[in-house]
N, C-alpha and C positions, 0 to 999 in steps of 0.2 A: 151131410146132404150133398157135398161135393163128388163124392165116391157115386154116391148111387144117382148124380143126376151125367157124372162125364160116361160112366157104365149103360146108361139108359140112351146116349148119344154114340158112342160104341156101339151098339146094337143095332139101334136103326140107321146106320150108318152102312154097317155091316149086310144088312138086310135087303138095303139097296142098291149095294154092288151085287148081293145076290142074284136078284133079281133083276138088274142090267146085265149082268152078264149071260142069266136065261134065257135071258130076250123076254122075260114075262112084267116089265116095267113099261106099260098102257099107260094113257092119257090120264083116264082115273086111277091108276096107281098112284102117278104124280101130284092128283088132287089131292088125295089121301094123304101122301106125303106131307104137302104143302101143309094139311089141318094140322099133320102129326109135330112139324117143326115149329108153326106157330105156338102150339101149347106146349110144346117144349120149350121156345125162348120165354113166353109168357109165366110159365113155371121157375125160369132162371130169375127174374127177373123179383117175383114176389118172394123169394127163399132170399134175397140178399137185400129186401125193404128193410124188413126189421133190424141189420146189422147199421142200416147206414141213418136209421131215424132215432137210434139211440146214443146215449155217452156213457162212457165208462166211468165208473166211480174214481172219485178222485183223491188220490195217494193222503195218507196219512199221515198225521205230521210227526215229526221223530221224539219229538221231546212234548206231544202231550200227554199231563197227566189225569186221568179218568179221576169227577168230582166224586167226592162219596155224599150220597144221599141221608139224610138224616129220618132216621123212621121211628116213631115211637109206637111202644107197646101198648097192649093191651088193646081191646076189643072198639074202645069209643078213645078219641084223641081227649086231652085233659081239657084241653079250650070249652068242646061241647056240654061239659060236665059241670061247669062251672053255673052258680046261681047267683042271683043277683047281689 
């Protein structure tokens, strides 16, 4: 995200020396501008929510050992088979 959001600030960055330097940067050019940067910061801003509302999972411990599960065969467990 980082790549394609400083790349997309490069651009219109670019676009605006452009056009300050044509002399073609008008009052509404600048408005435009102005939208263009809002939703640009406003875009920076939701692409880095999600990094700062979550936690990282947390480190494993060295020396645990994984319990073994006890599973019995066959189709019905013995317990439910049993009669009075």
């Amino acid at each position: 995200m980082l790549k394609i959001y400083g790349t997309l600030w490069a651009i219109i960055a670019a676009l605006a020396v452009l056009l300050l330097v044509t002399e073609n940067f008008t009052r509404i050019t600048l408005v435009v501008f102005g939208f263009v940067t809002f939703g640009m910061i406003f875009m920076g801003m939701i692409s880095v929510l999600p990094v700062m509302v979550t936690h990282p999972a947390p480190p494993p411990e060295p020396n645990a050992k994984p319990e073994k599960v006890k599973t019995e065969k066959g189709l019905f467990p013995a317990k439910s088979l049993a009669t009075r």
